[in-house]
C-alpha positions in Angstrom: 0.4 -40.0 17.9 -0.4 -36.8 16.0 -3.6 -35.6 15.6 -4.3 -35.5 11.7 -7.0 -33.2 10.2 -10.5 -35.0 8.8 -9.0 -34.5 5.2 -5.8 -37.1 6.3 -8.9 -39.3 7.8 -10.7 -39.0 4.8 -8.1 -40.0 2.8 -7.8 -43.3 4.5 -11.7 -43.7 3.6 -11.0 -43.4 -0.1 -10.5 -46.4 -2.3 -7.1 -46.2 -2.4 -4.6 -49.3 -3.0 -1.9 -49.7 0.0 1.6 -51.3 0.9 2.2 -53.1 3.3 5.9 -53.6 4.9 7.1 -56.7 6.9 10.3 -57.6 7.7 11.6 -61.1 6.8 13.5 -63.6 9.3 16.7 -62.3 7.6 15.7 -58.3 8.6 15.3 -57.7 4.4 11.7 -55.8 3.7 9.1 -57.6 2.2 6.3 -55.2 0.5 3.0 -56.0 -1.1 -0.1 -54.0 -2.3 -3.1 -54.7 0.2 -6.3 -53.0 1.1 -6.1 -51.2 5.0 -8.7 -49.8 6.9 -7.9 -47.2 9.4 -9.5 -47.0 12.7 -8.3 -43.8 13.7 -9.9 -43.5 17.1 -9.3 -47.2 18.0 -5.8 -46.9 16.5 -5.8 -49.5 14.7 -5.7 -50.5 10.4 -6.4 -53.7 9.1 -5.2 -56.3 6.6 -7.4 -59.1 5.3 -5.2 -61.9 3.7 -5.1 -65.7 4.1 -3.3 -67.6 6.8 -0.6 -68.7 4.6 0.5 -65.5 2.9 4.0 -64.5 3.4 3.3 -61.4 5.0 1.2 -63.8 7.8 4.5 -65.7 8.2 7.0 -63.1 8.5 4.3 -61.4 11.2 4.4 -64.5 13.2 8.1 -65.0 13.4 8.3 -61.6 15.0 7.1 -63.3 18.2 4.0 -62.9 20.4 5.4 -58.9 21.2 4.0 -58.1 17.5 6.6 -57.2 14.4 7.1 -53.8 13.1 5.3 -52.9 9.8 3.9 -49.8 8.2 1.6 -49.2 5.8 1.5 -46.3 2.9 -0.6 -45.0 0.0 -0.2 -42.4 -2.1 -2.5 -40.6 -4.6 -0.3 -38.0 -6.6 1.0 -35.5 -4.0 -0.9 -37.0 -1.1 0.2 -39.8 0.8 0.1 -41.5 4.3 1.8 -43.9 6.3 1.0 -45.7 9.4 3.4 -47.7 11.4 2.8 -49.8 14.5 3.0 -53.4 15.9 1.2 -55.6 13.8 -0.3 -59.4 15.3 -2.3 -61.9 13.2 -5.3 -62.2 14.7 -8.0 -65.5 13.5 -11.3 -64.9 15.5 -13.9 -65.1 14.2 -15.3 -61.6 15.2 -12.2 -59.9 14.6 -12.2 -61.2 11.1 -15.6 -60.1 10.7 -14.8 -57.0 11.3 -11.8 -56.7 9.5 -14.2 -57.8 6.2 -17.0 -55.4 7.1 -14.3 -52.4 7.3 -12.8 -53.9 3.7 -16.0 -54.0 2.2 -17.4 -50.5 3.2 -13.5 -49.1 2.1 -13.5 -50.8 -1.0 -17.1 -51.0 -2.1 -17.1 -54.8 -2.5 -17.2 -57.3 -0.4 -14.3 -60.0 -0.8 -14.7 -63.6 -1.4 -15.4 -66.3 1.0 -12.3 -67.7 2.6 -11.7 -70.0 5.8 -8.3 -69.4 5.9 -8.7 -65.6 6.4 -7.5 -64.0 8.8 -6.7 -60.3 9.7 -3.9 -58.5 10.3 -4.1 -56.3 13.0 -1.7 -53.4 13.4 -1.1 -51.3 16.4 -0.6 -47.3 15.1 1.8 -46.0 16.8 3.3 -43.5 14.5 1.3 -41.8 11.7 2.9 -39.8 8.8 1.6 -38.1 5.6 0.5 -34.6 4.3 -2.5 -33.4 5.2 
């Protein structure tokens, strides 16, 4: 994975809304707007959503190996992409942590939900000016 400079990182700090990408059973792209965090050193972004979203689903039926996704924002000229492996993960701590990351992001802290979960994705390839 390239090394990105502390402006890219910072941008992935900023309130910024995101896409996510899935693939559907039938291979066609499914995209929505979601809030990511970005672990850079981990290598790992987040997605908090509920258990029966579509993007949850389509995850799943990837199989226990993880299905490719990306995620991109864009703010005018700059933008970023990250693209791994992503897994629905539902334990308790992970979740946690996914909604602590959201909220310090995003300067709010989401609802209550007991069907949240987080998506977990996997960086493997990062893109984007910096």
């Amino acid at each position: 994975m390239a090394k990105h400079s502390e402006q890219y990182l910072q941008f992935w700090r900023e309130r910024h809304l995101c896409t996510l990408t899935t693939l559907r059973p039938d291979g066609s792209p499914h995209m929505v707007p979601v809030g990511v965090t970005y672990d850079a050193e981990a290598g790992l972004a987040r997605v908090i959503t509920g258990r029966s979203s579509a993007k949850v689903r389509n995850v799943l039926a990837a199989g226990p190996e993880g299905a490719r996704v990306a995620v991109c924002q864009v703010d005018g000229r700059r933008w970023a992409t990250l693209e791994g492996r992503a897994r629905v993960r539902t334990e308790p701590e992970r979740v946690a942590e996914a909604v602590r990351r959201y909220a310090e992001r995003y300067e709010r802290t989401p609802r209550p939900n007991p069907a949240r979960v987080v998506i977990e994705i996997a960086v493997e390839r990062t893109l984007g000016n910096d």
